[in-house]
N, C-alpha and C positions, 0 to 999 in steps of 0.2 A: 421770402425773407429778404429784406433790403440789405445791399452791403453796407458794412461796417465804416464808416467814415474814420479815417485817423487824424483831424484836423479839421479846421471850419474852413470852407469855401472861400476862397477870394472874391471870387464874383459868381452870380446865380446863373446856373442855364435857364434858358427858359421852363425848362418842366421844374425847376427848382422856385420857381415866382410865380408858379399856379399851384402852390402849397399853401399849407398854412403856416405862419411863423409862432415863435411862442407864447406873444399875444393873443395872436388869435386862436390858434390850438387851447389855451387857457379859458379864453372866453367860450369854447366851445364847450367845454366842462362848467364851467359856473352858467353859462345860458340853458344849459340841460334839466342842470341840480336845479337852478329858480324861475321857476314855471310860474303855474298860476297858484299853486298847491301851496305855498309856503302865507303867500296872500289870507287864504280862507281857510287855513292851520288852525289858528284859535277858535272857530267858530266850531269846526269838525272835533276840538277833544274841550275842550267848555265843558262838556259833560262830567269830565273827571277831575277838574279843578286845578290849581295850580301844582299839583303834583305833578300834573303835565310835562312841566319845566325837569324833572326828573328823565322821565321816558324823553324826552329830545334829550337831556345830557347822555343816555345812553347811546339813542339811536345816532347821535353826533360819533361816537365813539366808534359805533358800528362803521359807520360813515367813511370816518379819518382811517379804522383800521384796513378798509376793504380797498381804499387811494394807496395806502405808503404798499401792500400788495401788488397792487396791479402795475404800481410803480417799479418795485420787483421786477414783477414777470415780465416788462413791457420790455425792460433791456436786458432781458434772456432771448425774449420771444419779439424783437420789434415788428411783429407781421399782423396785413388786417384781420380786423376781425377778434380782436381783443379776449372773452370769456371763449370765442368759441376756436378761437385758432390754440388757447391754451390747452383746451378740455380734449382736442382731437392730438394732438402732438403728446399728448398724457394717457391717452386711453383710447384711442385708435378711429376708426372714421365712424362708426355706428354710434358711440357716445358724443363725437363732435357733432352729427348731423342733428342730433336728437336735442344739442342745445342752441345750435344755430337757429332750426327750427324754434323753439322755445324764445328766444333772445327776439327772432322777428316778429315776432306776435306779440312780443314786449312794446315792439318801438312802434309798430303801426297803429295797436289797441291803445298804447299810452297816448300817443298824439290823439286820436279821438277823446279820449278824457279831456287831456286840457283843452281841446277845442271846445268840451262842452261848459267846461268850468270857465272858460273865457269868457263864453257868451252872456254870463252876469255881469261880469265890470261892462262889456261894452252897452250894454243893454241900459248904463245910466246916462247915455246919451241919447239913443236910439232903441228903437223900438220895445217903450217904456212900458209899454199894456202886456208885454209880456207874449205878443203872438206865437203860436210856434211857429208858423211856417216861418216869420220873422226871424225864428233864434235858429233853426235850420239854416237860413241863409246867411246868418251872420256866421256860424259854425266853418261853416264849407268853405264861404270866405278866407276864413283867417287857415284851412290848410290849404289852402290853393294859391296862397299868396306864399308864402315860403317855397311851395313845391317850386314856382313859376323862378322865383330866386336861386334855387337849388339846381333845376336847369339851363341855367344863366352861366353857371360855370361856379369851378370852385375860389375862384377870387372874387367873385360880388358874395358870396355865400360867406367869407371867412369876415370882410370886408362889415356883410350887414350883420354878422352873429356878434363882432366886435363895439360895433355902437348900439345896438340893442341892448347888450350886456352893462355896457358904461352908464347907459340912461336907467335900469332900471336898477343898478348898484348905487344909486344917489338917494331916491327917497327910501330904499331900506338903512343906507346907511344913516339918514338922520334920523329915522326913526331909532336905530339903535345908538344914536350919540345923543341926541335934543330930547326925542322922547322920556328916555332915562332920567331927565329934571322935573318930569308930571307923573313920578310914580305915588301913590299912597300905598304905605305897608299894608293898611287894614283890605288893601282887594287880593293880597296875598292868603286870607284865610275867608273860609275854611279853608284846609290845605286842601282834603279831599273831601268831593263832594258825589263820587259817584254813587257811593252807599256799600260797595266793595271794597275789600280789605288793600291797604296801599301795594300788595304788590302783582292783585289782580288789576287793579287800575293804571299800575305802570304800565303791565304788560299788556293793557288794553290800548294805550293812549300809545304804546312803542309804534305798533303795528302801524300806526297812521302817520306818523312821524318817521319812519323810516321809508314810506311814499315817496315824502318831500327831498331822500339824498338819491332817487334814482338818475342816475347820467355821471355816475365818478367816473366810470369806465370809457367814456366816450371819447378819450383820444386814442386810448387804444384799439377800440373798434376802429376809429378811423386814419391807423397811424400810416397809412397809404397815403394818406392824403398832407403827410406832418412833414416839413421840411425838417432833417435828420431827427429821424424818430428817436434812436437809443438817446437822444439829450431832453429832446424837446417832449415827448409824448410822460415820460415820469415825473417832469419838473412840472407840465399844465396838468395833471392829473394832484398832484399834489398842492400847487396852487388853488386853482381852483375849487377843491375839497375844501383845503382849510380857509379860503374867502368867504366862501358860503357859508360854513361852522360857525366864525364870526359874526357876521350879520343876522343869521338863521337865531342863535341862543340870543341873542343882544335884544333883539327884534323882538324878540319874544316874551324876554321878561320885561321890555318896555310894554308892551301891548298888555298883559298881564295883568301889569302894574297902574295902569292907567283907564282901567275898565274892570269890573268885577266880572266873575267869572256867570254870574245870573246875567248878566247884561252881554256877553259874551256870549254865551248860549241864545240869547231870540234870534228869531227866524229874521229879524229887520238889519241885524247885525253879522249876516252872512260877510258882506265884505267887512271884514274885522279890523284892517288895516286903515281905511275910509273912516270907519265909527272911528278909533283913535284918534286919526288925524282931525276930526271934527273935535274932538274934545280938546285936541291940544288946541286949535285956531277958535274954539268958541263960536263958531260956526259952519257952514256946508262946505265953501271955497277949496279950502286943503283934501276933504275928501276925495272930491273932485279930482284933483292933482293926483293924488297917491291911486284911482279908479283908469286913470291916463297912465300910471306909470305900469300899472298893472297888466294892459292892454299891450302895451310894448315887449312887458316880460313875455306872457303867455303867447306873444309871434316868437321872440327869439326863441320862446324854447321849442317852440314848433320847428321853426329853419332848424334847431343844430339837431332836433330828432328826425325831421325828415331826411338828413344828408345821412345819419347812422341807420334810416330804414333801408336806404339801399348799399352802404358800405356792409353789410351783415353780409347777406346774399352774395356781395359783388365778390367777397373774398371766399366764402364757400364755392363760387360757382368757380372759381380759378382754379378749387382743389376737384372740382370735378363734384360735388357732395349737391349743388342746388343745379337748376336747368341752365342752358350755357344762355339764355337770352338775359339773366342777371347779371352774366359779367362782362357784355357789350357795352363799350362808351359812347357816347355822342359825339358829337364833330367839339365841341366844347368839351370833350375829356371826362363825360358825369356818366353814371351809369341809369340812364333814363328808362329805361324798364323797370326799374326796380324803385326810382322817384316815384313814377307814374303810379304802378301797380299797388305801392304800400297806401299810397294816399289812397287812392278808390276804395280801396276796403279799408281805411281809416274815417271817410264818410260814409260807404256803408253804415258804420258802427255806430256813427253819431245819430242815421236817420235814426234806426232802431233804437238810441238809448231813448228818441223823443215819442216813439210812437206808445198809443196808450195810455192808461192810467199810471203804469207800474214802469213809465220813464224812469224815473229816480232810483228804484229798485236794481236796473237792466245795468242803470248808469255807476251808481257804486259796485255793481259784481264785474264791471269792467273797467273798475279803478284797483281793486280787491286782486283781481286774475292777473293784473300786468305785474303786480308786484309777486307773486308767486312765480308767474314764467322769468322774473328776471331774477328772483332770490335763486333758485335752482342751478342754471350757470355760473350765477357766484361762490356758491357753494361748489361744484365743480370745478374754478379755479383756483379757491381754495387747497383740495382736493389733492389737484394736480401741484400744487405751492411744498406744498406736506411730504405727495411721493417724490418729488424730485429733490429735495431738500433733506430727505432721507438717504435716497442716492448717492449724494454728496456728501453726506459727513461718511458714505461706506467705503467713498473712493479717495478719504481723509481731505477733501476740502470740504471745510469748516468755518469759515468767515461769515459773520453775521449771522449764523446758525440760530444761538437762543433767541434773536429780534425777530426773524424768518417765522422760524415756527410759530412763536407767541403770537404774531399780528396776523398770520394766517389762522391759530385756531379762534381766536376771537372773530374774524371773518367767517368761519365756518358757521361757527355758533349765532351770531347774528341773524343768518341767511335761514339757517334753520327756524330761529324763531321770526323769523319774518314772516317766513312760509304759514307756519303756525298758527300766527295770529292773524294770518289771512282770513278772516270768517266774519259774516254778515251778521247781524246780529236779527233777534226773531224765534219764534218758537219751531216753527216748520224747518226740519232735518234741510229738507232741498234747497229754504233758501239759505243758512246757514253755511251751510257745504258749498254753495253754487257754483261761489269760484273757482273753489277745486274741481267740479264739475266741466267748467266751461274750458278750463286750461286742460284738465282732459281730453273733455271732445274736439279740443283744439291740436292738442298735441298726436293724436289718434292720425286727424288729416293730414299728417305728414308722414305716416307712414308709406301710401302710395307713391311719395315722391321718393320715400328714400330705394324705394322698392325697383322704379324705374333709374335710378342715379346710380344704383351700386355697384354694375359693371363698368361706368366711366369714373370712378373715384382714383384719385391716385392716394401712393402713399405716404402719408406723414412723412417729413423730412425727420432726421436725427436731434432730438434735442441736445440743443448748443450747453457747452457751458456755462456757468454761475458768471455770475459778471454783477 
């Protein structure tokens, strides 16, 4: 736990200017939240019509409510390690390891996704025929260039997550200002077109839209890395939440509005953002641009998840709960085993989501499983939000009490139904289930480590007071 600052600093030490500041710490939460995911949103729930626009106003909710939380916790708890240093400080090192564990199989499998979803936009430049070895090497590419950034130190890292974010916060934002004057009502109906009653189809369309808000958490995972966490790590978690809300709902009924939902649904219209922009310019050109802008997101969100692939571990291994080579720094102050090691098995993942017929298959139950391994910690910070906030109105502080609870159970309940609606669609049980299946057998392989880690664990510090 960092100490408490009473005061802002006159001048920086040097370990204080190889932090991040509030910009960047911000940016490193909105470079998370807007991946490539939010890009090929409309293509992905098309299916269920402009109702759609519904399930993101909830899953925004979810979103907003799980940020002003962790904004909470982060200045109760400003220590690394975010979901999982809350979950062990709440419920002791057996329930922290099991979501530490959980949380790094979030961030390694998630960057594999976006790598693979990347490799469409970049793919309208280059290697157009669609080869695979081609899209393999464009994949690896785009995580091995963040890692190499990431090992570079944490000021080229705050440094590139910061202009990354600015370049790709421009063409969503005109799409959500400019766009908005090329709406027609009539692409607003039918409302729902899945064939399902509107509130299976919410719940259908939530599940994939609440994909798009993973990384609220990520300054608090990395608030080791945050010049004075208790200011900075609640205010860029909150920022950034609600930047992205903005642009994410804006974006979206402009996209909507500008494309019918039949036309939105073809397979040509994967990049959905592109098709827009071509309608607004009347031609290829703009797509172009917004396929470029796309390509910049889907690296920054990679840098700001590869630096939280190894801040996860880096702060478990300090409590003793993961292997001590996670919490080794580099001569540059990074914790390079845990860079390294996340990305290799983060290509791993990408070879395998290519090999075969049932790529596509392998590749959404590994879009499907990360959101399960990371709704489950949240749900556990939640959790820990509730008993400690119980605690405290026992021991008659009470400030902020009804906001606490309220924004924590909606939290709660969100994560739950996140979980939920984690499910493939298909008649076969296995593939239906699968994700739950893989976050299983995944969560399974960490039992040997917890098994060999449990006599060098130390104990949870005392949790702090309400603040």
């Amino acid at each position: 736990m960092t100490t408490e600052l009473t005061g802002p600093p006159t001048t920086d030490t040097p370990a204080e200017t190889s932090r991040l500041n509030l910009p960047q710490s911000t940016s490193l939460v909105m470079g998370s939240i807007i991946g490539v995911g939010i890009f090929s949103l409309p293509y992905a729930i098309a299916s269920y019509g402009p109702i759609s626009l519904v399930a993101m106003a909830l899953a925004t909710v979810g979103a907003v409510a799980l940020a002003f939380m962790f904004a909470v916790l982060s200045r109760r708890i400003p220590a690394e390690g975010g979901p999982y240093a809350y979950a062990r400080a709440a419920f002791g090192n057996g329930f922290g390891f099991s979501q530490a564990w959980l949380y790094w199989i979030t961030a390694w499998a998630g960057n594999a996704a976006i790598a693979v979803g990347w490799v469409f936009y970049v793919e309208k430049f280059v290697n157009k025929g669609g080869s695979t070895f081609g899209a393999i090497v464009i994949a690896l590419v785009g995580l091995w260039i963040p890692a190499a950034v990431n090992l570079s130190g944490v000021r080229n890292t705050g440094v590139f997550q910061l202009w990354t974010t600015v370049l790709k916060f421009v063409p969503l934002a005109l799409m959500a200002t400019v766009g908005l004057l090329f709406i027609k009502a009539g692409n607003f109906t039918p409302w729902n077109t899945s064939g399902d009653t509107n509130l299976s189809a919410i719940g259908g369309a939530m599940a994939i839209c609440l994909f798009s808000y993973l990384g609220v958490e990520c300054a608090a995972v990395a608030a080791g890395k945050v010049r004075n966490p208790e200011r900075n790590v609640p205010k860029s978690t909150i920022y950034g939440t609600l930047g992205s809300a903005v642009v994410y709902m804006l974006s979206l009924i402009a996209v909507f509005g500008i494309l019918p939902s039949s036309a939105l649904a073809q397979d040509s219209n994967q990049a959905s953002y592109s098709a827009a922009a071509d309608s607004i310019a009347g031609g290829s050109w703009l797509g172009y641009v917004v396929a470029a802008a796309v390509i910049v997101s889907g690296i920054g969100a990679l840098n700001g998840w590869t630096m939280i692939c190894a801040e996860m571990p880096l702060a478990a291994s300090k409590d003793g709960l993961f292997p001590h080579r996670f919490g080794k720094l580099s001569g540059r102050g990074v914790p390079a085993f845990g860079i390294v090691s996340s990305t290799f098995l983060a290509s791993v993942a990408v070879v395998i989501s290519y090999l075969g017929t049932h790529g596509a298959t392998v590749f959404t139950t590994l879009v499907l499983m990360t959101g399960i391994t990371a709704a489950i910690p949240y749900a556990a910070s939640a959790l820990a939000q509730i008993k400690w906030r119980v605690m405290d109105r026992e021991r008659g502080h009470t400030p902020h009490f009804a906001l606490d609870m309220g924004v924590a159970i909606v939290a709660l309940v969100m994560s739950l139904a996140f979980i939920w609606y984690s499910r493939n669609s298909g008649d076969n049980w296995y593939v239906v289930w699968g994700p739950f299946l893989m976050a299983g057998g995944a969560a399974v392989l960490g039992i040997p480590v917890y098994l060999a880690q449990r006599d060098s664990m130390t104990e949870p510090a005392p949790v702090p007071e309400y603040k």
